[in-house]
N, C-alpha and C positions, 0 to 999 in steps of 0.2 A: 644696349639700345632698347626701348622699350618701345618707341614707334619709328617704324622707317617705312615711308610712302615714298614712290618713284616714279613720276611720269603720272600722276594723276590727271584725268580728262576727265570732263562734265559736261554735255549738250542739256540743252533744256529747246527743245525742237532746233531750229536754224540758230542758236544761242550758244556759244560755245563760253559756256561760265568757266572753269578750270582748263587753264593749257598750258598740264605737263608738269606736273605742283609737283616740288619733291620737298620733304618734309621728315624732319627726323628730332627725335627726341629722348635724351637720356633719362636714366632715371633718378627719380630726384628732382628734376629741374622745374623750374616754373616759366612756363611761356606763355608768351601775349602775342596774338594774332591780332595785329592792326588794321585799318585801311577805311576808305567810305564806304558809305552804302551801296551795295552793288557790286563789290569785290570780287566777290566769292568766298570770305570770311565763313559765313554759315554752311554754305555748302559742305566746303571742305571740311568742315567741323562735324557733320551730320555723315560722312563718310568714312571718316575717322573714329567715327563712334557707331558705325557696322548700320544706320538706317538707312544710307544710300548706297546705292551699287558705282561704283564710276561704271564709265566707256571704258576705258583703258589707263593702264597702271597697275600696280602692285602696293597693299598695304599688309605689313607684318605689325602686330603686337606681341607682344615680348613670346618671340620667337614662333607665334602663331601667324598661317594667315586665314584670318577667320570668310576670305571669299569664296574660299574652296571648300566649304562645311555646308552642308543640308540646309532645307531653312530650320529645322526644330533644333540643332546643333549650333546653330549660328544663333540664337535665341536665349539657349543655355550661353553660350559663351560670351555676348553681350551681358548676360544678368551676373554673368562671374568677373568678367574682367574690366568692365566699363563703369563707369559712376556719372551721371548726367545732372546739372544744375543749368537750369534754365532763367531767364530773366522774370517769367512766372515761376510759381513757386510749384504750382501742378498738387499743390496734397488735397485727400481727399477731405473733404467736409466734414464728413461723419464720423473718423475716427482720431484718435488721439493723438497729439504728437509719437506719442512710442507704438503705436499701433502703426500710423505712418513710416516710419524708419524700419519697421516690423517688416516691412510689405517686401522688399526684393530678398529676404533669405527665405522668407512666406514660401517666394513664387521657387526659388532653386533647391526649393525639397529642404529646409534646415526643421527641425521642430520648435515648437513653441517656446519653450522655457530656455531654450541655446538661444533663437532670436530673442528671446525679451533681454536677456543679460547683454547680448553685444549691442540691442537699443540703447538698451540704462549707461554702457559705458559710453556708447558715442555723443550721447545727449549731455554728459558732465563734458564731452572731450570740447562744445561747442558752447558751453555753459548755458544747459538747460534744463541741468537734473532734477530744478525745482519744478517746471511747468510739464513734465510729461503726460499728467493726466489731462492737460487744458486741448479743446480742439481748433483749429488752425483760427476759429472767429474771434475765438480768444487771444489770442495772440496778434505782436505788434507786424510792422510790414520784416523786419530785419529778425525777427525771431521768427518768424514761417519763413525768411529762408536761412536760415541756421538748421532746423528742421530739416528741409531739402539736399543742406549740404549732408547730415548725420546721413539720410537716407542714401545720398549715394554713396558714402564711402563704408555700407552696413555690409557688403561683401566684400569687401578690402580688393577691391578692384586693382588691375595696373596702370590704370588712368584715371583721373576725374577730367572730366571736360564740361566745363561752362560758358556758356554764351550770356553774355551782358549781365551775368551774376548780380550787378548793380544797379541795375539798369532805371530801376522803379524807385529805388533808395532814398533817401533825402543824405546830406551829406555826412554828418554826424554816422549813422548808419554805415554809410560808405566804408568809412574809414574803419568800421568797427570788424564788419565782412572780408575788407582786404586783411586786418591783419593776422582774420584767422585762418584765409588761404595760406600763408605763410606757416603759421603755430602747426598746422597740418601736414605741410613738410617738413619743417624740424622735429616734430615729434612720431609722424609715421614713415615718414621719408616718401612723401606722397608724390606720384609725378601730375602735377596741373597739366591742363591746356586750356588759355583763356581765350575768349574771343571778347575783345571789349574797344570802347570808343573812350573809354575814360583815360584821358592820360597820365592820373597820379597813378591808377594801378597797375598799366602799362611798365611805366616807368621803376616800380619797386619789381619785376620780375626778373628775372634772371636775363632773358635774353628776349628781345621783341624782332616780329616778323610781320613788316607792311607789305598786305596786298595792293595791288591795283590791277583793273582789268584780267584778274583769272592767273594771273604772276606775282609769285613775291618779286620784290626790289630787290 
């Protein structure tokens, strides 16, 4: 089990977003967090990926539970074990695609020439080996987040988790980003968690999980 959440709670003042999420995820698998706007889709996604605290509940990552860690430990362990793709793509302007994908081994102490080699591999893994020197303006909307995907998966994290991965996409694109979530778990045995409203990518997951009102269905 690589993530097992129990009883998760979320207030946002007199708002009670999560009541009581249990949530579990092998490894390997590729999951889709369904629902409307307003669910608790994102929340629970942002808890799951160590930037929000719940009220109450218990979350384990593969075998850790990172709520009981310091904050500078819980920081390390987010940059070690997590990999984030957001519906922006978040890279920085100034630097290059492989300077981009550079940045999370940058920040967990790796040296330079060990990040640039796991850059150069991950950016063939997304097929981007030709544009690494290009910076993000150079690039199309679906190759800056190809980019973001190499970046999270640059510390071989236990999860990647994405929220609306596609969000911004045109459809063509679409289809090109979902089928590399997948090529990434057949080839690294990668565990997903997607949060998304698209239902063709939904639908090619392994297993989907509709919220509504702070409960899965």
């Amino acid at each position: 089990m690589v993530i097992d959440a129990k009883g998760i709670k979320k207030h946002f003042g007199p708002l009670e977003v999560l009541k009581g999420v249990d949530f579990c995820v092998e490894k390997g698998e590729v999951v889709a967090i369904t629902g409307a706007s307003g669910a608790g889709k994102s929340t629970l996604l942002q808890i799951l990926g160590t930037l929000s605290t719940p009220d109450a509940g218990t979350l384990t990552i593969d075998g850790a539970q990172p709520f009981g860690l310091s904050s500078r430990d819980l920081s390390a362990f987010r940059n070690k074990q997590i990999g984030f793709v957001f519906q922006a793509h978040h890279l920085l302007p100034e630097f290059t695609a492989l300077e981009n994908v550079m940045i999370p081994a940058l920040i967990g102490g790796s040296g330079t020439s060990e990040a640039k080699k796991r850059a150069l591999e991950l950016l063939e893994t997304v097929g981007l080996s030709q544009r690494s020197t290009h910076k993000p303006s150079e690039l199309s909307g679906g190759e800056q987040q190809r980019v973001a995907i190499a970046r999270a998966l640059m510390q071989r994290p236990a999860i990647l988790l994405a929220d609306e991965p596609t969000g911004n996409l045109d459809s063509r694109t679409k289809e090109e980003i979902h089928r590399l979530f997948f090529s990434l778990r057949d080839a690294l045995g990668q565990t997903i968690v997607l949060v998304t409203h698209d239902p063709a990518l939904a639908a090619l997951c392994d297993r989907t999980c509709q919220m509504k009102d702070g409960v899965f269905l």
